[in-house]
C-alpha positions in Angstrom: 0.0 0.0 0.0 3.1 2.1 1.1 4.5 1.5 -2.7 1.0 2.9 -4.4 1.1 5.7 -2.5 4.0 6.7 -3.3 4.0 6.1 -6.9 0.6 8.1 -6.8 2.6 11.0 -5.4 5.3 10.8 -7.9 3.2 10.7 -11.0 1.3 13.3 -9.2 4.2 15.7 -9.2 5.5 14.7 -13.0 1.9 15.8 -13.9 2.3 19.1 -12.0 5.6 19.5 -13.5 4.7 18.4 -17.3 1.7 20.4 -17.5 1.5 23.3 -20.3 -0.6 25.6 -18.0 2.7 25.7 -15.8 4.8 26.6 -18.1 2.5 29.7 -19.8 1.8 30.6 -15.7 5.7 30.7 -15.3 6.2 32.8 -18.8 3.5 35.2 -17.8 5.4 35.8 -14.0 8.2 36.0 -15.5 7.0 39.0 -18.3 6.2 40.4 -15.1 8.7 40.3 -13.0 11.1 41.5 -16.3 9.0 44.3 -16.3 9.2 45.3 -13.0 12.9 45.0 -13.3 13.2 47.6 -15.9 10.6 49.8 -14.7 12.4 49.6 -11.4 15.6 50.9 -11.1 18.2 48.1 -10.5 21.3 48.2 -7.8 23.9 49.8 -8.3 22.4 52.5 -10.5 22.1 56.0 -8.8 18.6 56.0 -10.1 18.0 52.9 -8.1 18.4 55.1 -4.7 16.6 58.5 -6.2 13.5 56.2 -7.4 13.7 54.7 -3.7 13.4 57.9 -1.8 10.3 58.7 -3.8 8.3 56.0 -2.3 6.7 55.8 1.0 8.2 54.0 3.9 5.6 51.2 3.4 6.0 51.0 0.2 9.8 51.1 0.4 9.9 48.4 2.9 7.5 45.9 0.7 10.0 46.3 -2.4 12.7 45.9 -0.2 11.2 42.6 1.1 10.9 41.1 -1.8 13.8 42.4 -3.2 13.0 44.6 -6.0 16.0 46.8 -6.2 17.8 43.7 -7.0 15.4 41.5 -8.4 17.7 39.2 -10.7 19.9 38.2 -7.7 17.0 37.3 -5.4 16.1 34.1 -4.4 12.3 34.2 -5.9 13.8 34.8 -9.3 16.0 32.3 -8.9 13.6 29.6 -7.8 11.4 31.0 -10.8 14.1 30.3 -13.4 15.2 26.7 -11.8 11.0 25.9 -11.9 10.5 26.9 -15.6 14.1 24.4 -16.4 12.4 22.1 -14.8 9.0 22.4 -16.1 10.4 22.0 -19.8 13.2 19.3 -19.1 9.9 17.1 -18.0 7.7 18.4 -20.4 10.3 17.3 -23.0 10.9 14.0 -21.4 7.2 13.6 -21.6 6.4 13.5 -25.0 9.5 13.1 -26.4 8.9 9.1 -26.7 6.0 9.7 -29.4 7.6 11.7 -31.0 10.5 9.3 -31.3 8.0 6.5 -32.4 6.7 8.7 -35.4 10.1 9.6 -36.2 11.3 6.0 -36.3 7.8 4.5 -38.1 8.5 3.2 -41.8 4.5 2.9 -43.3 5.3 0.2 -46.0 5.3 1.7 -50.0 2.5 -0.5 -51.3 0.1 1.3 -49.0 -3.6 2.2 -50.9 -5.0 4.4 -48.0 -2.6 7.2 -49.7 -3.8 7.3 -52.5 -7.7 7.1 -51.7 -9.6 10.7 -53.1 -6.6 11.2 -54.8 -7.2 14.2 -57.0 -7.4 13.7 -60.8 -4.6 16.0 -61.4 -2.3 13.7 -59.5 -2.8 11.3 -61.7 -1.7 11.2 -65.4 -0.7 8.3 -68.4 2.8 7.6 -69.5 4.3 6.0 -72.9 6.1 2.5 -71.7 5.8 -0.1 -70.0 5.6 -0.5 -66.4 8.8 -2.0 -65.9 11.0 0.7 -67.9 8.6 3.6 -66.5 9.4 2.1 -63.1 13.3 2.3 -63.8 12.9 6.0 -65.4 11.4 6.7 -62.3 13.8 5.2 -59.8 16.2 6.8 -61.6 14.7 10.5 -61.9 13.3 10.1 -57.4 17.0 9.1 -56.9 17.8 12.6 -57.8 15.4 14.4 -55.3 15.0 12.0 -52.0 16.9 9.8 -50.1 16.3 6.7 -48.6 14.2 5.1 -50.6 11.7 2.6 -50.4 10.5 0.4 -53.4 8.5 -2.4 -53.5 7.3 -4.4 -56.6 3.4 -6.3 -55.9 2.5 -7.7 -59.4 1.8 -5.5 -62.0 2.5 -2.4 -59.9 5.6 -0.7 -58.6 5.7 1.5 -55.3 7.9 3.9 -54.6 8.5 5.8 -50.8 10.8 9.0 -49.9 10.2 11.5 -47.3 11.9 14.8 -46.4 12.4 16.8 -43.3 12.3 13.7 -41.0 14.2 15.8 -38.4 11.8 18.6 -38.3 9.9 16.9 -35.8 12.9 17.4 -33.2 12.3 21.1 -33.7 10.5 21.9 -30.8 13.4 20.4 -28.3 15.8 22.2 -30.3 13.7 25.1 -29.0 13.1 23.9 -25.8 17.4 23.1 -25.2 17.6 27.0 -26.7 16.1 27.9 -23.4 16.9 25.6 -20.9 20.9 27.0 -22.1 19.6 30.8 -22.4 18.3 30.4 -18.1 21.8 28.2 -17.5 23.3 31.4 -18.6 21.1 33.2 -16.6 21.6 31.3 -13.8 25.2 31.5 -14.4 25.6 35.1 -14.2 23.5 35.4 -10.6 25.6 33.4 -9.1 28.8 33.9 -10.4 28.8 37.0 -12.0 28.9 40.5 -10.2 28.1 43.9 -10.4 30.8 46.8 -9.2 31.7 50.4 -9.2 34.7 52.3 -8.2 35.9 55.5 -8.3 39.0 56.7 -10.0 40.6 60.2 -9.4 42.5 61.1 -12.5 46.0 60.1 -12.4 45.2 57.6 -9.9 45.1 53.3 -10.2 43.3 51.3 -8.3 43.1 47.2 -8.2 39.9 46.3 -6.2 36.4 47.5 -6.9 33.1 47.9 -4.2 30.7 45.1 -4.6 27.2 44.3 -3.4 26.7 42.1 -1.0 30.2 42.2 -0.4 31.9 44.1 2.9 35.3 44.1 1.1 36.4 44.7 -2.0 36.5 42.2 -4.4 40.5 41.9 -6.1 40.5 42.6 -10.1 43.4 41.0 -10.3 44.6 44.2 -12.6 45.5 47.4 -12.3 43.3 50.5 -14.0 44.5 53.7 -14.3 43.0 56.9 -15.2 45.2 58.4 -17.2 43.1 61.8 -17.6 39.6 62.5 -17.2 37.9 65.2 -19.8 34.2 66.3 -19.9 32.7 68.7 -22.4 29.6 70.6 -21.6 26.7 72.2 -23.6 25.9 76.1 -23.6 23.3 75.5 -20.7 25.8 73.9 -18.9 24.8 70.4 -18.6 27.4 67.2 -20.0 28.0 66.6 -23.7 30.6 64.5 -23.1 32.8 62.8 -20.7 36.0 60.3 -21.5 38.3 58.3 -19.4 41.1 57.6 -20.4 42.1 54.3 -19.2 45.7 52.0 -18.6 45.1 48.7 -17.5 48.1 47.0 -16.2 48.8 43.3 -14.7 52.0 43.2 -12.1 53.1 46.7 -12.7 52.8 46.0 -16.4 50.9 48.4 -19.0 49.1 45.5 -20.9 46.4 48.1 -23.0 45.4 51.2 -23.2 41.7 52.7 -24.0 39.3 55.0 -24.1 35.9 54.7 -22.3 32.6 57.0 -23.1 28.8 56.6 -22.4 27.5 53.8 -24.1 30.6 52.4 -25.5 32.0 50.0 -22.9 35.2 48.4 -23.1 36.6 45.0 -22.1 39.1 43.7 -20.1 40.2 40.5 -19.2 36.7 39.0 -19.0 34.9 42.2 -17.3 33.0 45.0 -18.7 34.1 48.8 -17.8 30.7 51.7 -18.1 31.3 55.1 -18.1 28.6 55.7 -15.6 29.2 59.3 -13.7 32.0 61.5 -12.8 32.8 64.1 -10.6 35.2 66.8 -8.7 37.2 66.2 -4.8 39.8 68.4 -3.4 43.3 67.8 -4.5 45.4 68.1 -1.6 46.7 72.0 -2.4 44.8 74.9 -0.8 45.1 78.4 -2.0 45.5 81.0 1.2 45.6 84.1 2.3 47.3 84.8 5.4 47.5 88.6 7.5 48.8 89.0 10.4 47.8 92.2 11.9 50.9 94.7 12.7 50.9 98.3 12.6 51.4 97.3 9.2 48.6 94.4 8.2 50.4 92.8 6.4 49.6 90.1 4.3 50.9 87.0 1.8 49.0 84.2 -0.3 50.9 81.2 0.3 49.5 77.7 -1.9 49.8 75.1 0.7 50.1 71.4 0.1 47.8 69.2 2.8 50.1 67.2 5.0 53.2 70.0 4.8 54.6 72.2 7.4 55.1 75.4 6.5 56.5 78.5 8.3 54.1 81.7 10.3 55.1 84.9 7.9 56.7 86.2 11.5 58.2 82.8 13.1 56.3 82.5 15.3 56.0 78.7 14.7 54.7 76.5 11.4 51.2 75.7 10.2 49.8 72.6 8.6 46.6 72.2 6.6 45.6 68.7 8.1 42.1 68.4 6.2 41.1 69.5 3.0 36.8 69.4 2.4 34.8 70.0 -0.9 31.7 70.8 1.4 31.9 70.6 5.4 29.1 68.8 6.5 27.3 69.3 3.1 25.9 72.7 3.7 29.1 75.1 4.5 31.1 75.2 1.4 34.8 74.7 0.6 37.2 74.1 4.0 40.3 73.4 5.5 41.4 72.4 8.6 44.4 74.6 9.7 46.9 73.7 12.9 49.2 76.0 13.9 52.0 74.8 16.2 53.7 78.2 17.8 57.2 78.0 19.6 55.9 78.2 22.6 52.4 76.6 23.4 49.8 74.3 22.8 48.5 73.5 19.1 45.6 75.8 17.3 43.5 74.1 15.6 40.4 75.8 13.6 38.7 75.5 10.4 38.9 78.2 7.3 35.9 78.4 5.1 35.9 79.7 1.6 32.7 81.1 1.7 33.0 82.8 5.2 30.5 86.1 4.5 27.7 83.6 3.3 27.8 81.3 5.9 28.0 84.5 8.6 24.3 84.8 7.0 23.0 81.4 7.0 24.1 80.4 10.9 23.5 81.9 14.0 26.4 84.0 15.1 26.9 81.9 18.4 27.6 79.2 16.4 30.1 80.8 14.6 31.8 82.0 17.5 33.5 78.7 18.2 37.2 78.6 18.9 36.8 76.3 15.7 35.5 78.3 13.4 37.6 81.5 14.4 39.9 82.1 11.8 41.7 84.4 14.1 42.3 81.7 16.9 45.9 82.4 16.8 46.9 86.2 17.6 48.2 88.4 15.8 46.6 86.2 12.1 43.9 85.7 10.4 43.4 83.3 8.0 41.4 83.2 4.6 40.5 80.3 1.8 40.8 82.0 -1.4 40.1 78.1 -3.1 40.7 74.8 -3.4 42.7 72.6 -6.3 40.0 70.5 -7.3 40.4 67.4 -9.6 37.9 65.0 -11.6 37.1 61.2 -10.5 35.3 59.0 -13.0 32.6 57.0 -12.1 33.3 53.2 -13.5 31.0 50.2 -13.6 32.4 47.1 -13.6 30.1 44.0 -14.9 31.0 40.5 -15.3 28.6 38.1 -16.4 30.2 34.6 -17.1 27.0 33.4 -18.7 26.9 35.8 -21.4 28.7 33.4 -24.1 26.3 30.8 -23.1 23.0 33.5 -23.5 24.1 34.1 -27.1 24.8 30.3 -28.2 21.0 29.6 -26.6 19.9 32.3 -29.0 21.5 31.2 -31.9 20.1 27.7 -31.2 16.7 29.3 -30.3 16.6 30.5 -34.0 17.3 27.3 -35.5 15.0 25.7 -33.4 12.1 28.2 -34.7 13.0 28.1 -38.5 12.7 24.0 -38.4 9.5 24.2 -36.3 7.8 27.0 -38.2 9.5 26.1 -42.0 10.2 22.8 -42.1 8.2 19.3 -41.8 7.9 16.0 -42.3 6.5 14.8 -45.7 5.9 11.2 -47.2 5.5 11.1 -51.1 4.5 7.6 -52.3 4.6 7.1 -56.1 2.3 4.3 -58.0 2.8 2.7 -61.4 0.5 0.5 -62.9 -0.5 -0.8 -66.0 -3.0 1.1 -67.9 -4.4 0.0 -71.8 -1.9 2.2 -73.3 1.5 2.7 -71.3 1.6 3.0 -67.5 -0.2 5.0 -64.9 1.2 7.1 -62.6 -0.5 8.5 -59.5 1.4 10.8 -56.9 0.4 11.0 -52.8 1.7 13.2 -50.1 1.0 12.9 -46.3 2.6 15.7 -43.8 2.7 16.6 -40.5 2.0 20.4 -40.9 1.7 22.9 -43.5 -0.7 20.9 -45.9 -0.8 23.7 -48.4 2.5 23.5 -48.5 2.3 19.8 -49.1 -0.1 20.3 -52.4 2.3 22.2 -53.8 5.4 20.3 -53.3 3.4 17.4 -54.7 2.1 19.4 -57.5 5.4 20.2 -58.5 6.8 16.7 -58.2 3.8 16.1 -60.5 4.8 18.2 -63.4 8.5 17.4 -63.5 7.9 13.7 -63.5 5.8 14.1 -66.0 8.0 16.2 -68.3 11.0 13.9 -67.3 8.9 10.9 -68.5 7.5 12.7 -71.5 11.2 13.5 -72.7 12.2 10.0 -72.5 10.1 9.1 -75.8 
């Protein structure tokens, strides 16, 4: 009882699993979820995080749930994909049997149900006897077909060929087209990976950030940016922007290129995107620096971060120890400026570009911090006249190992479609008997699709094997 049950479960779940509805249920979830995936910004696209802070917090925290920001890499999707290669492996295992019985059936050539309602057309008289018309024929078939069949039943001579045999296999060729098209896919979830990085020009690095990674993940390379340039329009928004890019392996310069948007480039398996760019402090500050005599005096001095440099009157050295495009994101251009006298304990105060503006924006008490004093150390005062600012560039770094096996599934997929939509099966059996004067010959066709297609082909056969025959007089 134990046994029947459990056969009744198994066949139970090979019905589940070879059933057509599944597979159009798991196409149509799948349409869906693709959509969602391109409506939906994907990780790590800025867009992804701008299209995120427009939704609610509910909202936000159901797409985050399910995973929509990264929707290829989740489990669901996964499980989706794995279902649908499942689905079709069984659905092709199911029927696949038939279809190799009809594909290995030989119906016998001295068959009469062929050539029952045959239309009169398909029919016509030739000079000669039946023997000699049946060679002429042999012959002229020979010339056309393969394999064929010929069988002699007193005074009539049958002839069998058939095309397109393998046409029938069509649909698995399709089906495998797939089944390698979500291998790929499945290929490049797990092992493939999505990075950025950013590279300040004249700068290498060898490691790029990666989701769901906490450290960098090791190119295995070196890429340099060799120089960064961006062109703008009259309204001031980018025309253009190109990096110019050394890759090197062990200190070695292996290629150099150039990378735009929308003209990636490769390297060693992985794909580089132009995908933003933008400016950071350089480490050089541009300062003015008076120190109030009877005199108030005063001298610009370009300072590089990290060096000690000398007060105008000795009275120790300063330092620029921090160098910020925008403190704290609201209070411009800054440096951080410590001042070690002779005598005494270290200053230390900040230096802001856009001093006047901010003495608008913040409440003077605030302002009023030892830290913000530019005149913390007596007799100076110190001012930001700018910064040295250079670009970065903004790289994506892709690697999909499945890609190659994507494409081959596609070029199989439209194999698969121009046997199953073009091509068929078709039997032509050829009669000759003897009629009162010379030999009768009637012409049959059977197919598995595409009947009109069928009545022509045996049309045609029809008027060349009578214009053959007719020539031999």
């Amino acid at each position: 009882m134990a046994n029947s049950t459990s056969k009744t479960k198994s066949n139970a779940v090979w019905r589940f699993f070879s059933s057509v509805k599944l597979t159009l249920f798991l196409l149509i979830v799948l349409a869906i979820a693709s959509i969602l995936g391109t409506v939906i910004p994907q990780l790590p696209q800025r867009e992804s995080l701008e299209f995120a802070r427009g939704l609610s917090p509910g909202l936000f925290k159901l797409f985050s749930f399910i995973n929509l920001f990264d929707m290829y890499h989740s489990l669901w999707f996964r499980v989706l994909i794995g279902c649908l290669a499942l689905n079709l492996i069984i659905c092709s295992m199911d029927r696949f049997p038939a279809t190799w019985r009809q594909f290995r059936f030989r119906p016998g050539p001295d068959r009469s149900k062929p050539f029952e309602n045959l239309p009169s057309n398909q029919t016509f008289l030739a000079d000669g006897n039946v023997e000699d018309t049946a060679t002429h024929i042999a012959r002229f078939i020979k010339n056309y077909y393969r394999k064929i069949q010929r069988k002699h039943t007193g005074d009539r001579h049958y002839f069998l060929c058939e095309k397109g045999r393998y046409s029938r296999f069509g649909v698995y060729l399709v089906h495998l087209s797939v089944l390698i098209i979500l291998i790929g896919g499945l290929m490049g979830s797990f092992f493939g990976f999505d990075g950025y990085i950013n590279i300040v020009e004249g700068e290498q690095i060898d490691a790029i950030e990666v989701r769901r990674r906490t450290t960098p993940l090791k190119l295995g390379f070196e890429v340099r940016c060799d120089k960064f340039t961006v062109n703008f329009y009259e309204n001031g928004a980018p025309k253009e922007f190109r990096s110019e890019l050394s890759f090197s392996v062990n200190g070695k310069e292996m290629e150099k290129k150039n990378l735009l948007v929308n003209h990636p480039i490769k390297f060693k398996g992985m794909t580089f995107y132009q995908s933003s760019y933008g400016k950071i402090p350089g480490n050089k500050v541009r300062l003015k620096i008076v120190w109030h005599t009877n005199a108030h005096e005063s001298v610009d001095i370009e300072a590089e971060k990290g060096k000690s440099f000398p007060l105008p009157g000795d009275e120790g050295q300063f330092e620029v120890l921090k160098v910020d495009a925008n403190l704290r994101g609201m209070m411009g251009p800054a440096a951080l400026i410590s001042i070690l006298p002779a005598k005494g304990e270290e200053t230390r105060f900040w230096v802001f570009q856009n001093w006047d503006t901010l003495q608008t924006r913040f409440p003077k008490q605030m302002l009023q911090s030892p830290m913000l004093n530019a005149s913390s150390f007596k007799p100076y005062t110190f001012y930001l006249q700018g910064l040295e600012s250079k670009f970065y560039t903004g790289l994506q770094v892709n690697k999909d190992p499945g890609v190659s096996i994507v494409w081959i599934g596609c070029f199989l997929m439209i194999g698969g479609f121009f046997v199953t939509f073009f091509m068929s099966h078709r039997r032509f059996w050829v009669r000759v008997s003897s009629a009162k004067q010379g030999s009768t010959i009637s012409i049959a066709g059977m197919s598995n699709k595409n009947p009109v297609g069928l009545q022509r082909e045996v049309a045609h056969l029809t008027t060349i094997l009578n214009d053959y025959l007719n020539k031999r007089k």
